[in-house]
VOSE-939793 format. One record per residue: residue number from 1; x, y, z of N, C-alpha, C in turn. Coordinates in Angstrom, 2 decimals. Atoms other than C-alpha are relative to their C-alpha. Example, Ala and Ser with C-alpha at 12.3 -4.5 7.8 and 13.67 -1.06 7.14 Angstrom:
residues 2
+-----+---------+---------+---------+---------+---------+---------+---------+---------+---------+
|   k |    n_px |    n_py |    n_pz |   ca_px |   ca_py |   ca_pz |    c_px |    c_py |    c_pz |
+-----+---------+---------+---------+---------+---------+---------+---------+---------+---------+
|   1 |    0.89 |   -1.19 |    0.00 |   12.30 |   -4.50 |    7.80 |    0.90 |    1.20 |    0.00 |
|   2 |   -0.82 |   -1.19 |   -0.06 |   13.67 |   -1.06 |    7.14 |   -0.77 |    1.09 |    0.73 |
+-----+---------+---------+---------+---------+---------+---------+---------+---------+---------+
END
This chain:
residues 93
+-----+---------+---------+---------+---------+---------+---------+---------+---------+---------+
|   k |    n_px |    n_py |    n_pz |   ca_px |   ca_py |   ca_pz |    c_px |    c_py |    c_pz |
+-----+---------+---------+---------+---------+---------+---------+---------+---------+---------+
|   1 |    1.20 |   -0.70 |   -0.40 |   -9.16 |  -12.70 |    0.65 |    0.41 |    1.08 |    0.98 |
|   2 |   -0.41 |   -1.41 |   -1.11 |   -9.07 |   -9.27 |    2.27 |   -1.46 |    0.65 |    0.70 |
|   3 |    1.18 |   -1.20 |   -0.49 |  -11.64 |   -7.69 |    4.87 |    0.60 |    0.53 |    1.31 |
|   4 |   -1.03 |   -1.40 |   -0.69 |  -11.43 |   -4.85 |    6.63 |   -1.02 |    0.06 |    1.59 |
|   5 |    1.02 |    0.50 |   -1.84 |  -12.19 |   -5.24 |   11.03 |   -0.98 |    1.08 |    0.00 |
|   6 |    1.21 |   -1.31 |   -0.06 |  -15.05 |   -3.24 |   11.80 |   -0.03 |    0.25 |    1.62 |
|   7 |   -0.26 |   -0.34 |   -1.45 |  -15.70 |   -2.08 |   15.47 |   -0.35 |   -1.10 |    1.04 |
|   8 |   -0.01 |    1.79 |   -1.02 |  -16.95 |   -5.53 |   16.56 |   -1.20 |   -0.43 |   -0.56 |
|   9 |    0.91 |    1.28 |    0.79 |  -18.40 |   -8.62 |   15.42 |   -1.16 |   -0.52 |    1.11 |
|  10 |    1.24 |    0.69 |   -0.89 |  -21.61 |  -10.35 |   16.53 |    0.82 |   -1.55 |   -0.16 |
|  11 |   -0.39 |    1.34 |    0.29 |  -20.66 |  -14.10 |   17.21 |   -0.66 |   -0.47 |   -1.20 |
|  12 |    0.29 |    0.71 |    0.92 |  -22.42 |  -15.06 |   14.48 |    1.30 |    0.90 |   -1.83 |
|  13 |   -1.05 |   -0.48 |    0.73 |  -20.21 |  -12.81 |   12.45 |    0.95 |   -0.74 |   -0.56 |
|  14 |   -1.18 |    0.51 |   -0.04 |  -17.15 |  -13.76 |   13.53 |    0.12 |   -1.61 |    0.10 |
|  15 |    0.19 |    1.49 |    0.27 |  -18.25 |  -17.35 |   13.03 |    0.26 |   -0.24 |   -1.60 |
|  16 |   -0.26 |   -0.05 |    1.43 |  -18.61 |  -16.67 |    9.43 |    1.18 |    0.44 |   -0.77 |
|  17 |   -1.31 |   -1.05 |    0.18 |  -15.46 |  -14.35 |    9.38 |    1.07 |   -1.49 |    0.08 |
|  18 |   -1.36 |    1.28 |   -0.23 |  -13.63 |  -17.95 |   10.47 |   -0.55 |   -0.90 |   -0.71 |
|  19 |    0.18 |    1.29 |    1.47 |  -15.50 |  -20.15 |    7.95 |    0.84 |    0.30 |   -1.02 |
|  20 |   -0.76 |   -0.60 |    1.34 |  -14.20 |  -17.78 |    5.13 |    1.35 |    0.02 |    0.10 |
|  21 |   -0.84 |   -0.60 |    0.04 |  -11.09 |  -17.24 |    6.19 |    0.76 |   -1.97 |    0.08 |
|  22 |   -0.46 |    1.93 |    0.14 |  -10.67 |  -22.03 |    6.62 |   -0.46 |   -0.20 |   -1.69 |
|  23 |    0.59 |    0.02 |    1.30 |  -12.38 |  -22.03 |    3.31 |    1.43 |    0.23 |   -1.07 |
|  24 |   -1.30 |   -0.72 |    0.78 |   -9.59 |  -19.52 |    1.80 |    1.33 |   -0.67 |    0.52 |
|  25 |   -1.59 |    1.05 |   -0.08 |   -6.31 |  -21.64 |    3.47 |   -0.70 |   -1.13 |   -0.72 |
|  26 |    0.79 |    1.00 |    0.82 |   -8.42 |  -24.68 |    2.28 |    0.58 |   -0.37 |   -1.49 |
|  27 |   -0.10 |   -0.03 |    1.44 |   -8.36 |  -23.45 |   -1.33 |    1.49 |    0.60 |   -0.07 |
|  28 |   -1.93 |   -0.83 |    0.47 |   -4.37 |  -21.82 |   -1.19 |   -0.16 |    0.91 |    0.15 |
|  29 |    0.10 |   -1.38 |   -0.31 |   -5.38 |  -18.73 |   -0.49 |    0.42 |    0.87 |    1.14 |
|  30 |    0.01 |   -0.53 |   -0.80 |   -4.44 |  -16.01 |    1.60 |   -1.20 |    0.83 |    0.83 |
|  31 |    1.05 |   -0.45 |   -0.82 |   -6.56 |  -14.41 |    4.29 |    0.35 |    1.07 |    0.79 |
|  32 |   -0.46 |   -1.28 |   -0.56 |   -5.88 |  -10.63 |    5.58 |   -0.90 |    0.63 |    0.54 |
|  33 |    0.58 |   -0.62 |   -0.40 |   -7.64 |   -8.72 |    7.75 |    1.03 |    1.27 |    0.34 |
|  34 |   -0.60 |   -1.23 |    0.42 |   -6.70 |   -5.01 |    7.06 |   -0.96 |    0.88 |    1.54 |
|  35 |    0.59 |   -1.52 |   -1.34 |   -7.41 |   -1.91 |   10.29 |   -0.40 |    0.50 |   -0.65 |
|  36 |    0.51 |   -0.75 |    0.62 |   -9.68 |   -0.07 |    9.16 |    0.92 |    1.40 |   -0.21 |
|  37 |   -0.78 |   -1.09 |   -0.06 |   -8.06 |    3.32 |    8.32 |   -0.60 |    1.30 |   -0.91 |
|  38 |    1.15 |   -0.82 |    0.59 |  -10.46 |    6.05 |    6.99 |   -0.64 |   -0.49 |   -0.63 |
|  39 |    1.63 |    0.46 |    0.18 |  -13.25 |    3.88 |    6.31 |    0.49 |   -1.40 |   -0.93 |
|  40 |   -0.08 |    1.34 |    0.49 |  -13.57 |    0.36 |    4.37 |    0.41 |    0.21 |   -1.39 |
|  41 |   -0.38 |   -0.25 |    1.11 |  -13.47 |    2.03 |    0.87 |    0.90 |    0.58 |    0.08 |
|  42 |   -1.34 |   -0.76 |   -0.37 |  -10.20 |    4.17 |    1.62 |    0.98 |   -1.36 |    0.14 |
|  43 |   -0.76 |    1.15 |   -0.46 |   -8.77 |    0.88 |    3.63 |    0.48 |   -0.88 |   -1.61 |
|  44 |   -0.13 |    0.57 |    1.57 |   -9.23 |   -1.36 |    0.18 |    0.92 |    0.70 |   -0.88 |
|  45 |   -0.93 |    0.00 |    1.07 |   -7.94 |    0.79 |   -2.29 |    1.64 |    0.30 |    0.50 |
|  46 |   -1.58 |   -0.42 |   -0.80 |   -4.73 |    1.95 |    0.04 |    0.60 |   -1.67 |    0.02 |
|  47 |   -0.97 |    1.09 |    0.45 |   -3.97 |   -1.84 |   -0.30 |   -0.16 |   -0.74 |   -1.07 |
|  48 |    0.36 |    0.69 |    1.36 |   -5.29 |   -2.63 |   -3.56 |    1.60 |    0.77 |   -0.79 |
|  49 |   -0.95 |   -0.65 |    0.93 |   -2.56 |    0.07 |   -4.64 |    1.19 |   -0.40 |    0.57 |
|  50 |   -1.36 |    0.31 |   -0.76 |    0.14 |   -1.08 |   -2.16 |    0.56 |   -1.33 |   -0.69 |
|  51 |   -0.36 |    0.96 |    0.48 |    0.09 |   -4.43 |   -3.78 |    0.08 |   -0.59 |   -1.60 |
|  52 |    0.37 |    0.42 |    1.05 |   -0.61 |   -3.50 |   -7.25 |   -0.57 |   -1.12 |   -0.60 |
|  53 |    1.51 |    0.74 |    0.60 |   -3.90 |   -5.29 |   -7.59 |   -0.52 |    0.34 |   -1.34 |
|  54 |    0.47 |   -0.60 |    0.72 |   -5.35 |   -5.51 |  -10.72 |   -1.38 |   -0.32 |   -0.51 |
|  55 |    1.04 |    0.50 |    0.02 |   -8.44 |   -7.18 |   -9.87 |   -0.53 |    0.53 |    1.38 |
|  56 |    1.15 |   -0.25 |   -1.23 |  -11.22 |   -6.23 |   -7.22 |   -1.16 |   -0.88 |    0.30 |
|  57 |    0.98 |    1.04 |   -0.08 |  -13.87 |   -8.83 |   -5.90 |   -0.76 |    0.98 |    0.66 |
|  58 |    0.52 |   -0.62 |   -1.19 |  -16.78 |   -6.96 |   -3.81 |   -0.98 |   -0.78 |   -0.47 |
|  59 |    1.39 |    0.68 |   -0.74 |  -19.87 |   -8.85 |   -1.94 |   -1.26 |    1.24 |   -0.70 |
|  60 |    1.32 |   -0.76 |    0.05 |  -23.30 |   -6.60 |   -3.11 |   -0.03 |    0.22 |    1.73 |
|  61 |    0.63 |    0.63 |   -1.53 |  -23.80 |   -5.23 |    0.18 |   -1.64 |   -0.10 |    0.26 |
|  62 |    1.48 |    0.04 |   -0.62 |  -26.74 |   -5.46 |    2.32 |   -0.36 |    1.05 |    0.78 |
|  63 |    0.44 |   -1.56 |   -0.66 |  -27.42 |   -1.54 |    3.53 |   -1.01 |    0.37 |   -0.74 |
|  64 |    1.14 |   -0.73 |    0.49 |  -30.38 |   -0.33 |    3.16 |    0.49 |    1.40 |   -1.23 |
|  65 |   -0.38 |   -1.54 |    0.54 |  -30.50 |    2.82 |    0.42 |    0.74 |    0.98 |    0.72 |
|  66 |   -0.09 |   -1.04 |   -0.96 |  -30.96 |    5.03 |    3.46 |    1.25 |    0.01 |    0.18 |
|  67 |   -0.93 |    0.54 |   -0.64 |  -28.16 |    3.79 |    5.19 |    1.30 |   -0.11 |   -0.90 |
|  68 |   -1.09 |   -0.47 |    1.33 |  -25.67 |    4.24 |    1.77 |   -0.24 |    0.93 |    0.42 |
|  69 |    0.16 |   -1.60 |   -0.02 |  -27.07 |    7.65 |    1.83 |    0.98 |    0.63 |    0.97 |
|  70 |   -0.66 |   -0.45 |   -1.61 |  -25.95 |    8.41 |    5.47 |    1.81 |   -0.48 |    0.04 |
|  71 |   -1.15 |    0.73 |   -0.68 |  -22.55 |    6.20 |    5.79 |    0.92 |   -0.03 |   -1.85 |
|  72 |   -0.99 |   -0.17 |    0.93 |  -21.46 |    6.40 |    1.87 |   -0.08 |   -1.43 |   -0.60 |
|  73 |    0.17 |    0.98 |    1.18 |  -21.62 |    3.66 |   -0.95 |    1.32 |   -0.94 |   -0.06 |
|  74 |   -1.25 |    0.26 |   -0.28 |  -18.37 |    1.68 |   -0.37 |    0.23 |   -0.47 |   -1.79 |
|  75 |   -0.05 |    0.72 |    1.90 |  -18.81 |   -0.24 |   -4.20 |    0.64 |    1.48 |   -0.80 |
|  76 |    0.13 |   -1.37 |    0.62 |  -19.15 |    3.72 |   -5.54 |    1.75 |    0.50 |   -0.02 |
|  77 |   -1.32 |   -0.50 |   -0.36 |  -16.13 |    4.74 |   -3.81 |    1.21 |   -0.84 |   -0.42 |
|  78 |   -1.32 |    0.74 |    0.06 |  -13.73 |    2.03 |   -4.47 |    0.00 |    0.25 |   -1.55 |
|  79 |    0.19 |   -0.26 |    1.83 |  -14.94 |    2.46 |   -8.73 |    1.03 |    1.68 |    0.04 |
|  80 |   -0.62 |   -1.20 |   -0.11 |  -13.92 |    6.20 |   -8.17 |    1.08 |    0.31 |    0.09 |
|  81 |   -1.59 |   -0.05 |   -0.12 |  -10.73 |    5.62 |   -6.49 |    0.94 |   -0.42 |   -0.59 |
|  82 |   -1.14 |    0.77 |    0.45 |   -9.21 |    3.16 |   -8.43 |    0.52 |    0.00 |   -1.35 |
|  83 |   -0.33 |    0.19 |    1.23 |   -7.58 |    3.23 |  -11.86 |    0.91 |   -1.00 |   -0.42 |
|  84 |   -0.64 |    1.09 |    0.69 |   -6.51 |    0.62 |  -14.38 |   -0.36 |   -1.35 |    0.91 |
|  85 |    0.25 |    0.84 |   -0.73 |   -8.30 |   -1.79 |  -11.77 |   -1.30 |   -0.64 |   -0.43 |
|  86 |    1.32 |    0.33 |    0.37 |  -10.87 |   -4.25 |  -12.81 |   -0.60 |   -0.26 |    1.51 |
|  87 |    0.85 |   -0.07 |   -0.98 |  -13.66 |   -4.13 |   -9.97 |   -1.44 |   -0.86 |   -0.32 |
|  88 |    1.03 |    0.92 |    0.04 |  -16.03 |   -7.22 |   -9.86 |   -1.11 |   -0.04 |    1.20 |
|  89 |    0.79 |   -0.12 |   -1.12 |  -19.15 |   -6.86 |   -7.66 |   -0.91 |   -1.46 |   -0.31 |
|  90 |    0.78 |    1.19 |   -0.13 |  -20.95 |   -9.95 |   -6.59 |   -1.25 |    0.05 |    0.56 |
|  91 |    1.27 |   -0.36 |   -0.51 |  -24.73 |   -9.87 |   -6.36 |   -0.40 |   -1.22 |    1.56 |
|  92 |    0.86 |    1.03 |   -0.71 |  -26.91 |  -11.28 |   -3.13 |   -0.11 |   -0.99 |    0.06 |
|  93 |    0.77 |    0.95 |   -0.33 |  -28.86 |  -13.27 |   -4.97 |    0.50 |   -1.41 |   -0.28 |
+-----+---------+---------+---------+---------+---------+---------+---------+---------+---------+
END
């Protein structure tokens, strides 16, 4: 599992940020938290391509329209950037 730090967590966040990340050793998995580095969709594919990924998982987020509008579609952007990459988005509900 890979997510990317943001400028700071609410405790309830970073409560959840450490469920997922016991969950993922749990199941065998690894658990990476990537620096952001020109934004969350940039960050992703710069290590989707570093590690020749050829799968993508993404959460549906939860931003308002508006709030895409203003700050940028991260789902949009990572489809755009990436080639020969399958990109799975996971709904809400």
């Amino acid at each position: 599992m890979i997510t990317v730090s943001g400028p700071r967590l609410s405790a309830q966040q970073a409560r959840l940020l450490e469920t997922a990340r016991e969950i993922t050793h749990a199941l065998g998995g690894t658990f990476d938290v990537l620096p952001a580095q020109g934004g969350v969709a940039d960050t992703l594919v710069r290590h989707a391509t570093r590690v020749n990924a050829t799968q993508i998982v993404l959460g549906e987020t939860s931003r308002s329209r508006w709030l895409e509008f203003l700050r940028g579609d991260i789902i949009r952007h990572v489809l755009r950037a990436t080639r020969d990459v399958d990109v799975h988005v996971i709904s809400r509900d």
